[in-house]
C-alpha positions in Angstrom: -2.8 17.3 2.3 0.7 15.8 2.0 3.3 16.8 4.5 7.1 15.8 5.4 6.0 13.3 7.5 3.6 11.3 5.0 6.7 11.4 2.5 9.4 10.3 5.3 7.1 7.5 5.9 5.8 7.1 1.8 9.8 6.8 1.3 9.8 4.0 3.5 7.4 2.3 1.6 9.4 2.3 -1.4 12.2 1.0 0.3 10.4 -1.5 1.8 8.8 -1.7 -2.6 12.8 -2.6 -3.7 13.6 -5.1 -1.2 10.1 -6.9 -2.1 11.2 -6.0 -5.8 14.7 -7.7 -4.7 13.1 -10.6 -2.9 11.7 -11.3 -6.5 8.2 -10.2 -5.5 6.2 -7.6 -6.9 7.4 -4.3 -5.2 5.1 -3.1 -2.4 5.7 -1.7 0.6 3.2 -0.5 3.5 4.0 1.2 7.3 1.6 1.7 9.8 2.5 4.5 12.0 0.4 5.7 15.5 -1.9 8.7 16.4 1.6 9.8 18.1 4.1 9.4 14.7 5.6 6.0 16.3 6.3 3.6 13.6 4.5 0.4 14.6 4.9 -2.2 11.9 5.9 -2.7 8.3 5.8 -4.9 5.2 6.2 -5.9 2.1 5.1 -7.8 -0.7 5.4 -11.6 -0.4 3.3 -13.3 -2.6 6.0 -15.3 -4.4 5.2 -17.9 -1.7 2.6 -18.7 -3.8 -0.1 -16.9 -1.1 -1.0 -14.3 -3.8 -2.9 -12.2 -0.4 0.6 -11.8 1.1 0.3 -8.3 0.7 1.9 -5.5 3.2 -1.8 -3.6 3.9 -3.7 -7.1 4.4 -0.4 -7.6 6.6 -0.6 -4.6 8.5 -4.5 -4.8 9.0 -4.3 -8.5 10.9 -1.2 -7.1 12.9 -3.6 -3.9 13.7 -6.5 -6.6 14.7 -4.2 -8.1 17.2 -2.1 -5.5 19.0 -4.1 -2.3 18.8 -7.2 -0.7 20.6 -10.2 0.3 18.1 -9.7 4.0 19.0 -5.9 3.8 18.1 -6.8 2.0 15.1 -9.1 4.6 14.2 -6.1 7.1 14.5 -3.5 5.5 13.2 -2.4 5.6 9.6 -1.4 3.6 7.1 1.2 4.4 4.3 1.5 2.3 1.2 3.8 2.5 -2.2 0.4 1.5 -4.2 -3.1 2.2 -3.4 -5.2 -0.6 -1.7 -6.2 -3.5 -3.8 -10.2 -4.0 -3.4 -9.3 -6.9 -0.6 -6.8 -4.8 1.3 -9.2 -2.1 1.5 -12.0 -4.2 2.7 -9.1 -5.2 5.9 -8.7 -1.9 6.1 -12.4 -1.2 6.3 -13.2 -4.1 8.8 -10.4 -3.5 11.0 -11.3 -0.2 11.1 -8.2 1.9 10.1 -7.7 5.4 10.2 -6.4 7.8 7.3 -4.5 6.1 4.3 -1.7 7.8 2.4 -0.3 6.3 -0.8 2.4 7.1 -3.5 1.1 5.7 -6.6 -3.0 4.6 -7.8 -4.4 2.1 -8.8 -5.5 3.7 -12.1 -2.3 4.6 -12.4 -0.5 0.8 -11.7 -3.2 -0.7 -14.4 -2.3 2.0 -16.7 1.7 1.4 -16.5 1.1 -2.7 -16.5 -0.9 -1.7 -19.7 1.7 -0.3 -21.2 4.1 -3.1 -20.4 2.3 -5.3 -22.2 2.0 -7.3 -18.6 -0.9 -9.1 -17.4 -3.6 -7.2 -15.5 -4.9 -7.8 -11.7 -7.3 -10.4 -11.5 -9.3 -8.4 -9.4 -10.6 -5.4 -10.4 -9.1 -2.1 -10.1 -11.4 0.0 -7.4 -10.7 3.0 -5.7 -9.9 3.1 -2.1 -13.5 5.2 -1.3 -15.3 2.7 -3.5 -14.9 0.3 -1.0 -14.9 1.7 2.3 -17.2 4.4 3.4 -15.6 7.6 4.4 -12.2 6.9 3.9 -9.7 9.4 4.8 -7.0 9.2 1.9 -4.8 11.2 0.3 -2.7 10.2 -2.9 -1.1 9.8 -5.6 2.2 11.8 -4.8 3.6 12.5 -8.3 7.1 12.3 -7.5 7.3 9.1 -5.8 4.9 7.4 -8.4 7.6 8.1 -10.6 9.9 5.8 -8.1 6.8 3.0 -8.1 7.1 3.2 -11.9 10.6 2.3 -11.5 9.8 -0.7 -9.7 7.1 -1.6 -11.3 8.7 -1.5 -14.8 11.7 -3.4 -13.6 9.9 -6.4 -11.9 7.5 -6.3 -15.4 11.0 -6.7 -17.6 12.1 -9.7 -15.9 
């Protein structure tokens, strides 16, 4: 269930989706927030370095590997503008993460990059639970997929 404080902090990811998009990278944006609502780090999307696994989950996992306790990895959550590509979700998985939130799918980012006529992932397009067992997520939020459209549609018409 989606409350206030998953869309303050799914808003945040969008944000962080535009400066990425502004950055000329694609627009992604991912916060990982504590058991106790602390905001403890946040990313977004870098892979026009060339690094094509610069992306704000796989980011957010490696910093959860270093600083954080396996219990308050376990509690903490993870808030993203897009669902988890198949390798941010195995980081996730192995670093053993907590609950997941996101604003838009991944059915629903092949669907709109199908529609654009722009190229598709090379990787394929899995759900979050089809890669790690019992996942806690919830997603899409409607409303702010429209916002990820946005983005998505605008760094797709360059």
């Amino acid at each position: 269930m989606i409350n206030e404080t998953d869309m303050k902090h799914l808003r945040r990811c969008i944000e962080l989706a535009e400066i990425a998009l502004n950055e000329n990278d694609q627009p992604f944006g991912s916060v990982l927030v504590s058991e106790e609502g602390e905001v403890l780090a946040e990313d977004h999307n870098r892979i026009s370095s060339g690094d094509r696994t610069q992306h704000p989950e796989f980011a957010l996992a490696r910093w959860a590997a270093k600083n954080m306790t396996a219990e308050d990895r376990r509690n903490a959550t993870v808030y993203t503008s897009g669902e988890h590509c198949p390798m941010c979700s195995g980081a996730h998985g192995w670093v053993g993460l907590g609950r997941i939130v996101y604003a838009s799918s991944s059915e629903q980012l092949a669907q709109w990059l199908k529609e654009m006529g722009a190229e598709p992932s090379p990787v394929y397009n899995l759900r979050i639970q089809d890669v790690i067992r019992d996942a806690q997520v919830d997603g899409p939020v409607p409303e702010l997929a429209k916002q990820v459209h946005e983005l998505q549609r605008r760094y797709n018409s360059r």
